[in-house]
GUVO-474154 format. One line per field, with one value per residue (C-alpha): residue number from 1; residue in three letters; x, y, z. Coordinates in Angstrom, 2 decimals, padded with zeros to 5 digits. Layout:
// GUVO-474154
num = (NUM|...)
residu = (Ala|...)
u = (X|...)
v = (Y|...)
w = (Z|...)
// end
This chain:
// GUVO-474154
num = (1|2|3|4|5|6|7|8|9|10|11|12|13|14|15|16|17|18|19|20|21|22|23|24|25|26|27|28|29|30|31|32|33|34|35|36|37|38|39|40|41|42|43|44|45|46|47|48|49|50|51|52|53|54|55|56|57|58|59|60|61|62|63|64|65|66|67|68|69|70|71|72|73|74|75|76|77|78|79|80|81|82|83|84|85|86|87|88|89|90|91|92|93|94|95|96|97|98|99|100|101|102|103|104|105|106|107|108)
residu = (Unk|Unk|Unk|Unk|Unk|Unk|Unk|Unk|Unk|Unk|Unk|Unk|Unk|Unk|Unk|Unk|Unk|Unk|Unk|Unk|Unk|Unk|Unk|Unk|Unk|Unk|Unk|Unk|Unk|Unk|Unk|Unk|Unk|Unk|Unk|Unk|Unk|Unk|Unk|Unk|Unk|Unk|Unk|Unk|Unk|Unk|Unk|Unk|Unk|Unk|Unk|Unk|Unk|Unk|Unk|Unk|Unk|Unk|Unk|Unk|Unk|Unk|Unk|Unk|Unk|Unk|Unk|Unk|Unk|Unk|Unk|Unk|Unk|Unk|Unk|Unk|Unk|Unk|Unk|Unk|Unk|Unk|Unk|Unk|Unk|Unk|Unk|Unk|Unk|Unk|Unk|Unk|Unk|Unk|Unk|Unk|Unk|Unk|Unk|Unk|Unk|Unk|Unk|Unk|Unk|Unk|Unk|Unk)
u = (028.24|026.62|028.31|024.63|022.53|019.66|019.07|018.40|014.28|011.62|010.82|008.49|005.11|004.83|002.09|000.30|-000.33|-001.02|001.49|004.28|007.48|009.23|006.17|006.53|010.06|011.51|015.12|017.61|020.72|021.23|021.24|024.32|024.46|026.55|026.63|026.78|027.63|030.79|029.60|029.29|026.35|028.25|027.05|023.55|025.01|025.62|029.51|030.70|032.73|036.33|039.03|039.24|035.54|035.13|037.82|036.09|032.52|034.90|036.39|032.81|031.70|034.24|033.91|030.61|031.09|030.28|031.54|030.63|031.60|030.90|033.91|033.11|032.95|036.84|035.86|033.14|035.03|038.72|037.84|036.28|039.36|041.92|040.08|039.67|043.87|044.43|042.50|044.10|047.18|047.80|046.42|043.79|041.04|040.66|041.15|037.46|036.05|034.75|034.61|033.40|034.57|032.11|033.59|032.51|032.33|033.08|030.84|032.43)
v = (017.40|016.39|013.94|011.93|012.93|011.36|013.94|016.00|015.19|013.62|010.25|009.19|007.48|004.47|002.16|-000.61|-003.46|-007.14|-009.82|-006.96|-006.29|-003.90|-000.93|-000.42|-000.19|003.29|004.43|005.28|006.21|007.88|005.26|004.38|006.37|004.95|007.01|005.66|008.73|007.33|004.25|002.84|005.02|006.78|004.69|006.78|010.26|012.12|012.83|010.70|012.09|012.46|011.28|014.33|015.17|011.88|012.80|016.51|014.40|012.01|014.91|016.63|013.47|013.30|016.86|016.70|013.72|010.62|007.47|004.60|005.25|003.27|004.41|002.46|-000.71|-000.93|-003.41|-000.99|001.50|002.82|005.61|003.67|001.41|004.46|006.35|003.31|002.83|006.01|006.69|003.19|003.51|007.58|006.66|009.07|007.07|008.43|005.40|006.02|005.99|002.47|002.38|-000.25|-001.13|-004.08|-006.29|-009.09|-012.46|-015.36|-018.19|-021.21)
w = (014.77|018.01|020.31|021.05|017.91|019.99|022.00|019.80|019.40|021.47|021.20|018.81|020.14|019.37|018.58|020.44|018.09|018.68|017.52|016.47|018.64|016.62|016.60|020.47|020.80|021.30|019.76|022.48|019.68|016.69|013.72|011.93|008.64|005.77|002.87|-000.73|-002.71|-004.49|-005.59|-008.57|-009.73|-012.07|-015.14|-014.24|-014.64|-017.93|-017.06|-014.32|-011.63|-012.12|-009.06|-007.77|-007.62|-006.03|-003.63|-003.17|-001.97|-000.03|001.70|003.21|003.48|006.21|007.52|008.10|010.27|008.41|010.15|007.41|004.19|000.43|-001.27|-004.97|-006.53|-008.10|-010.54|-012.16|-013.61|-013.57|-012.19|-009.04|-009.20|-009.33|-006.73|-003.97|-004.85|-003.97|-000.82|000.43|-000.97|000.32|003.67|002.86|005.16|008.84|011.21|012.79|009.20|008.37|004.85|002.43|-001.32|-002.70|-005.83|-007.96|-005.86|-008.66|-008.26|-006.48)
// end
C-alpha cells in the first residue's frame, strides 16, 4: 500500500459557487476508509459466514492495509458475538488497527 495514497492522482477541479464552502476546497490526504464487511449483514445472505470465514475477510482486510475496521455487532448473532470474543480475546487485533464493535444502547 502507498505510504501518502494522495499522491497518487491530480487534484480534482473544483467548482466556484456562491454561498458554498465545501465545493472549492481541494483534498490534501487520502480519506479514512473503514470497512464494514463483518458486520451484522449476515441476516441478508443465504448462508451467513461462519467464524472462520469471518476471520479469513478479517485477515485481507488487514493485509491489504485497512486501518479502521467494523468487526460485528456481538449482540446480533452468535456468530458475531463468538467472532468479536475471539479476535479480542486471542489478541488477534493489530495495535494500529482501530476497530469498532456497535451493540444495543438500552434506553435510559
Amino acid at each position: 500500500m502507498l505510504s501518502n495514497p494522495s499522491g497518487k492522482y491530480r487534484p480534482a477541479s473544483f467548482l466556484e459557487l456562491v454561498n458554498r464552502q465545501w465545493p472549492s476546497k481541494t483534498l490534501y490526504t487520502a480519506p479514512a476508509w473503514c470497512s464494514v464487511d463483518l458486520r451484522d449483514g449476515n441476516q441478508a445472505l443465504i448462508e451467513p459466514m461462519s467464524i472462520r470465514s469471518k476471520k479469513a475477510m478479517f485477515d485481507l482486510l488487514v493485509s491489504i492495509g485497512f486501518k479502521e475496521i467494523e468487526i460485528g455487532f456481538p449482540s446480533g448473532s452468535q456468530i458475531d458475538f463468538d467472532f468479536c470474543r475471539q479476535l479480542i480475546e486471542n489478541k488477534l487485533i493489530p495495535r494500529t488497527l482501530l476497530y469498532r464493535s456497535w451493540y444495543k444502547q438500552e434506553n435510559t
